[in-house]
MARLUMGU-137687 format. One record per residue (C-alpha): x, y, z; residue in three letters. Coordinates in steps of 0.5 Angstrom, whole numbers, plus 2048, in hexadecimal, padded with zeros to 3 digits. Example, Ala and Ser with C-alpha at 12.3 -4.5 7.8 and 13.67 -1.06 7.14 Angstrom:
BEGIN
8197F7810ALA
81B7FE80ESER
END
This chain:
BEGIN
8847C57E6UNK
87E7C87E3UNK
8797CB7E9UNK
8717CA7E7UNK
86D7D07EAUNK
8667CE7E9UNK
8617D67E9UNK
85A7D47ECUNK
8547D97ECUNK
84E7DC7E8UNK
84C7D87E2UNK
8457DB7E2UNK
8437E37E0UNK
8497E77E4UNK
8447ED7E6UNK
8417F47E5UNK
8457F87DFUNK
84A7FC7E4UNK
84C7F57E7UNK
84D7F27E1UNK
8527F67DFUNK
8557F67E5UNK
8567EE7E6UNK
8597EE7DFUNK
85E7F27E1UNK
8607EF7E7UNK
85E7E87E2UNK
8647EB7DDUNK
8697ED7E3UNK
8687E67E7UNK
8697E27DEUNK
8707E77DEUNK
8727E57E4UNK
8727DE7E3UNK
8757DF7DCUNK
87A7E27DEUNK
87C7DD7E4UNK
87C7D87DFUNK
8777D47E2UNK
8737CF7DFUNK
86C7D07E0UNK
8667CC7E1UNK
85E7CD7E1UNK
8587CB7E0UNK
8587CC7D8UNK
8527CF7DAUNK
84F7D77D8UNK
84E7DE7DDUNK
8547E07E0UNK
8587DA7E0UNK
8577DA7D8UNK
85B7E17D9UNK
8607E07DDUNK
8617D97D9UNK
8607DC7D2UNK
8667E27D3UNK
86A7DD7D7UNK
86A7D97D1UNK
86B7DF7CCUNK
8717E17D0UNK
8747DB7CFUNK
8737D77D5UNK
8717CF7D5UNK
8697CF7D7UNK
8667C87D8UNK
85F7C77D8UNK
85B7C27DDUNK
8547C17DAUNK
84F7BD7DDUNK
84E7BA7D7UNK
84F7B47D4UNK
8517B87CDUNK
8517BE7CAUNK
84A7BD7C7UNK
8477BC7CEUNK
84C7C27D0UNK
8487C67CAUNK
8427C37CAUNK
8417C07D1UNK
8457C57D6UNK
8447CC7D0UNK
84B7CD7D2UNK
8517D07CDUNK
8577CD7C9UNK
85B7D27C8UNK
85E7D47CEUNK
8637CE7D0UNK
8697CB7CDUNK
8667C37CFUNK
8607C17D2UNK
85F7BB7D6UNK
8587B87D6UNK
8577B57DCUNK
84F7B37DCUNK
84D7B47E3UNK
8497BA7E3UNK
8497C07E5UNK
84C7BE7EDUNK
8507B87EBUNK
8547BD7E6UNK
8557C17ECUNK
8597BC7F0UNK
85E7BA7EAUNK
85F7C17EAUNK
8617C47F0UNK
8657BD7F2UNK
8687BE7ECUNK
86B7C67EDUNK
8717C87F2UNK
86D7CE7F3UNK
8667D07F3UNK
8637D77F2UNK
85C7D97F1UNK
85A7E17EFUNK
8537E27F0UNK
84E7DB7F0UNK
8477D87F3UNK
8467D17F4UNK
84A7CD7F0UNK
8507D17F2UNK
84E7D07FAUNK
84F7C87F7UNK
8557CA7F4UNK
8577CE7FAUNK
8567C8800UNK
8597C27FBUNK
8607C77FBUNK
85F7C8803UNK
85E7C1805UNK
8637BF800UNK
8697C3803UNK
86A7C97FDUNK
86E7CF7FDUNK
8677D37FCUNK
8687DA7F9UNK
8617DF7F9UNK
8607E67F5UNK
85C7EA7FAUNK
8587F07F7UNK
8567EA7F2UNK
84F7E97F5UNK
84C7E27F7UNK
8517DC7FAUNK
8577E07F9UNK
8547E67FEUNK
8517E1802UNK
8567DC804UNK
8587DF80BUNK
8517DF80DUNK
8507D880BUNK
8577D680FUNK
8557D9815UNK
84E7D6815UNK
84F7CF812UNK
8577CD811UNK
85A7C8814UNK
8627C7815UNK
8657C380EUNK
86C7C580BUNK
8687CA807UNK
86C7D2807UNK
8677D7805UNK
86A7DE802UNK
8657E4801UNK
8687E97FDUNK
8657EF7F7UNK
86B7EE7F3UNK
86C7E87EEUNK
8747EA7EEUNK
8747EA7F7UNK
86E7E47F7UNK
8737DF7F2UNK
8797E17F6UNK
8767DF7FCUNK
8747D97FAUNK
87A7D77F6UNK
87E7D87FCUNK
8797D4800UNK
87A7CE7FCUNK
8827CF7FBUNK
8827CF802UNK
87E7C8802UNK
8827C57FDUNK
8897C6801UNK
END
């Protein structure tokens, strides 16, 4: 059976120079990690981070599908401004911004977000109140570095397992654990 981790986070500007170099690294790390699980991936088919981490994912051989808001790939162009080239297939779902959320993060085994602002925030409680196995890459900035905040001021009990990790290796391995542990 083929695992799907969707990786959620910026799609917008990924901050000053020496962040960006940074995030960039840890968006590499995070895509070789994945590839060498051979895990499918899911993302937004969108741009910032998330297109990094999709698009080295993909030149390492891993299958990246791409959910798009948009009803097709001239909207997703035109429309949303977002990219083609990262993902094998792109399903266009035509709910938008927020109703492409939910399909998905309800169609990944495990969620794991680097970095992020609003949307990802969106993102981030559809996976909670859903019950995911939810990885966050810490040192990231943005909703990963916020999640046990959030948790602790607003969490209310689901089947949801966060993991807070730096390390994309560590961070897949303990979401890969919780979610064989979940399927005994």
């Amino acid at each position: 059976m083929t695992i799907s981790i969707g990786v959620m986070g910026s799609a917008g500007d990924m901050g000053g120079p020496s962040n960006k170099e940074a995030l960039a690294e840890k968006a590499h790390a995070l895509a070789a990690a994945i590839a060498e699980c051979k895990l499918q991936l899911l993302t937004g088919a969108t741009t910032g981070i998330i297109y990094v981490v999709g698009k080295a994912a993909h030149d390492a051989g891993t299958l990246h599908v791409g959910i798009s808001p948009a009803c097709n790939a001239e909207e997703h162009v035109k429309k949303y401004n977002l990219p083609l080239d990262a993902c094998d297939l792109i399903v266009f779902t035509g709910f938008g911004l927020k109703g492409r959320n939910v399909v998905l993060v309800r169609s990944c085994d495990i969620v794991l977000f680097i970095a992020g602002a609003m949307g990802s925030l969106n993102e981030f409680t559809i996976a909670h109140d859903e019950g995911k196995v939810i990885g966050c890459l810490t040192g990231t900035g943005g909703v990963a570095d916020e999640v046990a905040y959030l948790l602790e001021k607003f969490s209310k009990k689901t089947e949801a397992v966060v993991f807070l990790d730096e390390d994309p290796v560590k961070l897949i391995d303990a979401c890969l654990s919780e979610l064989q542990t979940r399927q005994q």
